[in-house]
N, C-alpha and C positions, 0 to 999 in steps of 0.2 A: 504494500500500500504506500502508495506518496501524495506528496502535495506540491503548490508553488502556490508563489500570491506573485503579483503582477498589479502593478499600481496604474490605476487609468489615468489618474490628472498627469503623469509622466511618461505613462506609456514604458516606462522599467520596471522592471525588476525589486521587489521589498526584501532585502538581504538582511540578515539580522533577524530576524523577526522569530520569539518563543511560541511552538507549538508544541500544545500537549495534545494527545490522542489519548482517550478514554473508552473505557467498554462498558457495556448498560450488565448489572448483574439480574438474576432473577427475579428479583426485590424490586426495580427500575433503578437501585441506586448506582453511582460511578465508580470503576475503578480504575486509576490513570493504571496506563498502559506503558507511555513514554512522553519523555517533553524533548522535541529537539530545537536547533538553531537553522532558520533558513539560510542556505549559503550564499555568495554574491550573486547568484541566478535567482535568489528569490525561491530556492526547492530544497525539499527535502524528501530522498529517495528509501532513504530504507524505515518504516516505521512496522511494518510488517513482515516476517518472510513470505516469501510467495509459493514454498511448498510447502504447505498444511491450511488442514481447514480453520479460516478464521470467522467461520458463522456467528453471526450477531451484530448487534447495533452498537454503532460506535458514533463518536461525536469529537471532531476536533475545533479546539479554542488556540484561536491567533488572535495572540495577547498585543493588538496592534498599538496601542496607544503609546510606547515607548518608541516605534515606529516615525510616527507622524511628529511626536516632540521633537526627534532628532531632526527631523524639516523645517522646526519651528510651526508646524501646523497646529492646528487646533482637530478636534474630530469627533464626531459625535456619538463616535461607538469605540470605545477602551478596548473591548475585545468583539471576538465575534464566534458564534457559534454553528457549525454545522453537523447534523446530523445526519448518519445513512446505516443502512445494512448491507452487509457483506454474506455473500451467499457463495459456497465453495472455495476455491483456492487459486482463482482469478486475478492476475493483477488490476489492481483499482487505485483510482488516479482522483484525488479530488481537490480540485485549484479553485482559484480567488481569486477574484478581481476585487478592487478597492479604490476608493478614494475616499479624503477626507468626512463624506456626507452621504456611500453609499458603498455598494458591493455587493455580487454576484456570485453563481455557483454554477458548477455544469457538471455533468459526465460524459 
């Protein structure tokens, strides 16, 4: 499983930037999985391995607000939340688009 964020109002890359990946237990509560550092491409490639199954629901937070400080920006969302499931032993890729006032998801 990976990720990147991609900042719109610049159209680069958000390098630096603290992501944690979490997994939903029985319970619905979380349990962090892993926290990494985006690299100067803004990605981070290994959060999962890709052979074995990792079925279940996960949620990753890009702790962006140290991000947009480091810009001098202001921004209206500190961090940001995505959640998905993962079904089998697929590689799965889930990016971010961002600016200051908004941001996007896709698969």
């Amino acid at each position: 499983m990976s990720s990147h964020i991609l900042d719109n109002s610049t159209g680069e890359p958000a390098p630096s930037v603290s992501v944690t990946l979490e997994k939903m237990n029985v319970d619905n509560s979380w349990t962090k999985v892993s926290t990494q550092i985006t690299d100067k491409d803004g990605r981070i490639g290994n959060f999962l391995p890709y052979d074995q199954n990792n079925d279940g629901v996960y949620k990753l937070v890009f702790h962006i607000q140290s991000y947009f400080d480091s810009k001098k920006l202001q921004t209206f969302y500190p961090f940001i939340e995505i959640v998905f499931r993962i079904k089998g032993n697929k590689h799965f890729h889930v990016p971010l688009t961002v600016s200051p006032y908004g941001y996007s998801t896709y698969k």
